[in-house]
C-alpha positions as CSV (number, residue, x, y, z in Angstrom):
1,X,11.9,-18.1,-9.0
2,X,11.0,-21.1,-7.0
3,X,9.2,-23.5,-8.8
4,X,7.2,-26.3,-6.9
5,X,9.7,-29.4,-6.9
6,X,9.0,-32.9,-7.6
7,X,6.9,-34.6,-4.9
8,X,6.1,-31.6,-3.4
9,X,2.6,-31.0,-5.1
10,X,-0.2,-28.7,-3.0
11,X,-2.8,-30.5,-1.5
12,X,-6.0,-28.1,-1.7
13,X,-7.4,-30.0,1.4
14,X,-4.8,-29.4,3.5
15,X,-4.1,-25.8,5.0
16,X,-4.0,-23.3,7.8
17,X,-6.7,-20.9,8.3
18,X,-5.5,-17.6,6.6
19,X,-7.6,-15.4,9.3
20,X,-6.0,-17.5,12.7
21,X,-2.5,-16.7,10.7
22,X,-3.3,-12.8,10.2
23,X,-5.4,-12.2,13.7
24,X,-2.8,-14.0,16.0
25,X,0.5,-13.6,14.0
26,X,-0.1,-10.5,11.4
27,X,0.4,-13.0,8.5
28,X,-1.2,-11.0,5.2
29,X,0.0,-10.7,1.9
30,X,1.2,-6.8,1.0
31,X,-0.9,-4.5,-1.3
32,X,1.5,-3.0,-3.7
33,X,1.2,0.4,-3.6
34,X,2.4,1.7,-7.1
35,X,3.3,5.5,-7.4
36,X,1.5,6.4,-9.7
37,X,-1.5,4.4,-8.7
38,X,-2.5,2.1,-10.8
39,X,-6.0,0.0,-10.9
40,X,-7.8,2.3,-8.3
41,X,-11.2,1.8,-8.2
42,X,-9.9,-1.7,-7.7
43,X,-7.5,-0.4,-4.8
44,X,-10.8,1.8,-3.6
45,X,-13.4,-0.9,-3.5
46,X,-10.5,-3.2,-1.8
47,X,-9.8,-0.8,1.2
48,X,-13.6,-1.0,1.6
49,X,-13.0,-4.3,2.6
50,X,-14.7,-5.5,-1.0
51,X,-12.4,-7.9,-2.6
52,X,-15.4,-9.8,-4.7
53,X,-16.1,-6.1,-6.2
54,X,-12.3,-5.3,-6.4
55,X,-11.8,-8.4,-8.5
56,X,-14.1,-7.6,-11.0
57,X,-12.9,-3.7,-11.5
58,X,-9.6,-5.4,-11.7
59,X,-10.1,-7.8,-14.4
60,X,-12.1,-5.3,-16.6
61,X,-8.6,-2.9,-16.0
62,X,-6.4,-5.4,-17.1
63,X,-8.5,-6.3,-20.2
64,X,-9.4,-2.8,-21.3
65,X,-6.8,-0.4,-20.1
66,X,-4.0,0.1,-22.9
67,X,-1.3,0.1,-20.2
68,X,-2.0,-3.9,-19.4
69,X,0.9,-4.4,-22.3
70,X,3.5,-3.0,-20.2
71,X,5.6,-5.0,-18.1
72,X,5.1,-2.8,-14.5
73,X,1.5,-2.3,-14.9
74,X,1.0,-6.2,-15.5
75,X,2.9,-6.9,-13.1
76,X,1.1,-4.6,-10.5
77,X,-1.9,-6.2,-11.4
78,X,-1.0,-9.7,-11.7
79,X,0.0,-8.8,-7.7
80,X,-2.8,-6.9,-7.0
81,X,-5.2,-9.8,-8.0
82,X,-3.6,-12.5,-5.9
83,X,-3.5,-10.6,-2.6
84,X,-7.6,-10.1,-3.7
85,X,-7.5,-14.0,-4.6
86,X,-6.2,-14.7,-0.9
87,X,-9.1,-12.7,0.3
88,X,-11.6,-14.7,-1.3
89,X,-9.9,-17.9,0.0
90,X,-8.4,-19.0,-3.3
91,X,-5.0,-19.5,-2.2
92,X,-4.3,-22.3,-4.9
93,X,-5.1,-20.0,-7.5
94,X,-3.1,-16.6,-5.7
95,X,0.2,-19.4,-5.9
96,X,-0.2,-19.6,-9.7
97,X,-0.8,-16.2,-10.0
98,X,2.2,-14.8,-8.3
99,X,4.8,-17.8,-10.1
100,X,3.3,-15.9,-13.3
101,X,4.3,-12.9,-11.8
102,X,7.8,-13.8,-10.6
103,X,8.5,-15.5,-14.3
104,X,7.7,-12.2,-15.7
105,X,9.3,-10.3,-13.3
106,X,12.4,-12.3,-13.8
107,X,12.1,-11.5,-17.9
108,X,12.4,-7.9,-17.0
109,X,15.3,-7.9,-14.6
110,X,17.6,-8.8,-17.9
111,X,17.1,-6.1,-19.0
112,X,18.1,-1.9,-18.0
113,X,15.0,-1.5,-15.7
114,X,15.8,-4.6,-13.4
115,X,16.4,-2.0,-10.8
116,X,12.6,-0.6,-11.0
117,X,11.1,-4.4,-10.7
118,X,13.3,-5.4,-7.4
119,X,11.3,-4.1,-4.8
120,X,7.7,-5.6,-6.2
121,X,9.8,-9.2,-7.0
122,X,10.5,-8.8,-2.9
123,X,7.0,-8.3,-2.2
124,X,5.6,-11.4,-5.0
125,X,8.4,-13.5,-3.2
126,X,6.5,-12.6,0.0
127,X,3.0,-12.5,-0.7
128,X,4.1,-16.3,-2.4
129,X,5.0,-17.4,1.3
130,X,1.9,-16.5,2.6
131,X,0.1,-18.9,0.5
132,X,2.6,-21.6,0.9
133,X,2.2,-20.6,4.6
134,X,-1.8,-21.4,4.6
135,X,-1.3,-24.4,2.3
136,X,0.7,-26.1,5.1
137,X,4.3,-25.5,3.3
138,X,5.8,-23.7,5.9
139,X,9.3,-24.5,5.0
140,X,8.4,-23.5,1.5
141,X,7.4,-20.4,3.1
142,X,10.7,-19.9,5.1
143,X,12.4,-20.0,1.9
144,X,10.1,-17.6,-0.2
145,X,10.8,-14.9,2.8
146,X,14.3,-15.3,2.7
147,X,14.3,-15.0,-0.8
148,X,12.2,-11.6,-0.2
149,X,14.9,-10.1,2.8
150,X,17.7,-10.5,0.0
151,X,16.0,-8.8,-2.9
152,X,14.8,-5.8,-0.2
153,X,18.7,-5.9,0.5
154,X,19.0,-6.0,-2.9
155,X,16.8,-2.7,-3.6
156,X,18.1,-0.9,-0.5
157,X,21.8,-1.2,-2.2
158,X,20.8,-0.7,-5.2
159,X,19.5,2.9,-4.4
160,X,22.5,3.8,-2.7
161,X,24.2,2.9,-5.2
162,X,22.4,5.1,-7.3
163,X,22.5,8.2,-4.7
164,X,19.1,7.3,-3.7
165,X,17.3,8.0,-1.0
166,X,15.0,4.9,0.2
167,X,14.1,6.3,4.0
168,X,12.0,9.2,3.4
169,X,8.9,10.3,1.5
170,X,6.2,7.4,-0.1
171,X,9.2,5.2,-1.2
172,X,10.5,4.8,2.3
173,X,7.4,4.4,3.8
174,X,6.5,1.2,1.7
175,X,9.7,-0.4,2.1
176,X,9.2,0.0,5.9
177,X,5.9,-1.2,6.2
178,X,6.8,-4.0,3.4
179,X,10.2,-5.1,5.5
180,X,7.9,-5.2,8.9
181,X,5.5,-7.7,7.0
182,X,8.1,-9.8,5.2
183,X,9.9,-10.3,8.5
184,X,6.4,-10.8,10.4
185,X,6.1,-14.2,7.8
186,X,9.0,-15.1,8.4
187,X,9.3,-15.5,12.0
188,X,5.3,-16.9,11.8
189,X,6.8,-19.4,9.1
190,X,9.4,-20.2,11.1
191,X,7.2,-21.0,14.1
192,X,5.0,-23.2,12.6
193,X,8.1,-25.2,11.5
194,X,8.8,-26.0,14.6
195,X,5.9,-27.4,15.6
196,X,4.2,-31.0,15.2
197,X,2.9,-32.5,11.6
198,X,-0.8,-30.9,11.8
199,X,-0.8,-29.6,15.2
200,X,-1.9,-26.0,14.5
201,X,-3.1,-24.7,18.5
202,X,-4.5,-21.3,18.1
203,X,-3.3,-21.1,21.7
204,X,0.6,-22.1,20.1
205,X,0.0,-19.1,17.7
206,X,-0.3,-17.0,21.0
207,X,2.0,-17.6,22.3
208,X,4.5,-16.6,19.7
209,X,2.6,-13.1,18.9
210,X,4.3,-11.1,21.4
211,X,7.5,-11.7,19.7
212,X,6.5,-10.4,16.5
213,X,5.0,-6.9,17.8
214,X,8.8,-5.6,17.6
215,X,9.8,-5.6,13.9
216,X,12.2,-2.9,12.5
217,X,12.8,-2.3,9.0
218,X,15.4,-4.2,6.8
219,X,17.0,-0.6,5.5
220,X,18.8,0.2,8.2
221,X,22.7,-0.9,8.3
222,X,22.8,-2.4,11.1
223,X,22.5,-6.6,11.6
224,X,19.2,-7.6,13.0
225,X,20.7,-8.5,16.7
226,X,21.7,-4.5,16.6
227,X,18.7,-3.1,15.6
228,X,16.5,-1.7,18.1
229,X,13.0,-3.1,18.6
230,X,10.3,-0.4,17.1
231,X,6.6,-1.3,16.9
232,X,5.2,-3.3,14.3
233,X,2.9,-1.7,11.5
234,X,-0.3,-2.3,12.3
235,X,-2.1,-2.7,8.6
236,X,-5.3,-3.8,9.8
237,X,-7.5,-1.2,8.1
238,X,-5.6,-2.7,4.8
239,X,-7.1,-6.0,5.4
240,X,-9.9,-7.1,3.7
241,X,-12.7,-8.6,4.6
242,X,-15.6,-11.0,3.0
243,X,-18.6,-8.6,2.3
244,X,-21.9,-9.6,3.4
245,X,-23.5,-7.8,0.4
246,X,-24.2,-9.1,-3.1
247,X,-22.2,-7.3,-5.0
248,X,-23.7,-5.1,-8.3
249,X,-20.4,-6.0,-10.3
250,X,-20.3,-8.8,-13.2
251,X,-19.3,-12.2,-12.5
252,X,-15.9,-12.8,-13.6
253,X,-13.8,-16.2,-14.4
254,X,-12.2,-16.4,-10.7
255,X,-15.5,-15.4,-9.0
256,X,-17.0,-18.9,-9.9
């Protein structure tokens, strides 16, 4: 897992804005999809676009539903509730949660079932960049995505290994839509990199969004200079946004 290193300490005052980096570049963090669901009225009231209402369902799940002492299903959740962190502009907080959830992650991969946690360790890995990304770490970032693209390699040979099959069906569906976004951050990341100390144009972000509306999927065999350009995954009716309405759900810890 990558730890924050000395001298490198986040500064809460300094960021990007997360909704310039996911309307002009597609940077979002993914929503794990776990087969079976898991945590669904907090899934449900998320798609809504509800995240203050999906937090609370979520917390209340992960005190009171006797799965929370499996690994997976805390896990999942520890995931779930810092994509609905980033929502609610607590990015700070959605970077400590996903370390938690790489260090446990990381417990479990010494074990028999490491195989089972490697595609949601590439997806923390990623969802990690995107906060780095909007807490002005961008080569942070770079590094967290990289980290992802191996660990989907990982998976993807892992499978075959098994005999397998990762392109069709539910399975092959989220490692295509979660290889488009991991690659999406990356290239974002990588763009920002490249540009002045706290010079963040929204006309530079432009610029660069035509480049990332071809993304193909990591599973293929092929290098990523052979692979032919497909159309990136649009996941806007995944993204949340801030609700205008009190919400009827209790106040939890990270509400305040």
């Amino acid at each position: 897992m990558a730890g924050r290193s000395p001298g490198t300490a986040l500064d809460p005052t300094a960021s990007l804005c997360a909704a310039e980096l996911d309307a002009e570049l597609g940077v979002r963090p993914i929503w794990y999809n776990a087969q079976p669901s898991t945590n669904s009225m907090a899934q449900y009231l998320w798609g809504l676009r509800e995240p203050q209402a999906a937090l609370a369902w979520l917390e209340m799940a992960m005190a009171g539903d006797t799965r929370r002492h499996t690994p997976m299903f805390a896990a999942i959740s520890s995931l779930h509730l810092a994509t609905i962190l980033h929502a609610l502009e607590r990015h700070v907080a959605a970077l400590d949660v996903l370390e938690g959830t790489l260090q446990l992650i990381e417990m479990q991969q010494t074990r028999r079932t490491a195989a089972d946690f490697l595609l949601l360790r590439a997806v923390a890995e990623h969802n990690m960049a995107v906060q780095q990304l909007v807490l002005d770490r961008a080569p942070a970032a770079v590094d967290s995505c990289e980290r992802a693209i191996a660990t989907v390699r990982a998976y993807v040979a892992t499978m075959q290994a098994q005999q397998k099959d990762v392109t069709g069906g539910s399975v092959g569906v989220e490692l295509q839509l979660a290889s488009a976004q991991i690659e999406c951050t990356w290239l974002a990341a990588a763009r920002v990199c490249e540009q002045p100390q706290r010079v963040r144009a929204a006309s530079r972000l432009r610029d660069s969004r035509r480049s990332l509306l071809a993304l193909a999927p990591l599973a293929g065999s092929r290098t990523r200079r052979a692979r032919s350009r497909g159309s990136a995954v649009d996941e806007s009716d995944r993204r949340p946004a801030r609700s205008s309405t009190k919400s009827t759900t209790p106040t939890t810890h990270y509400s305040k």
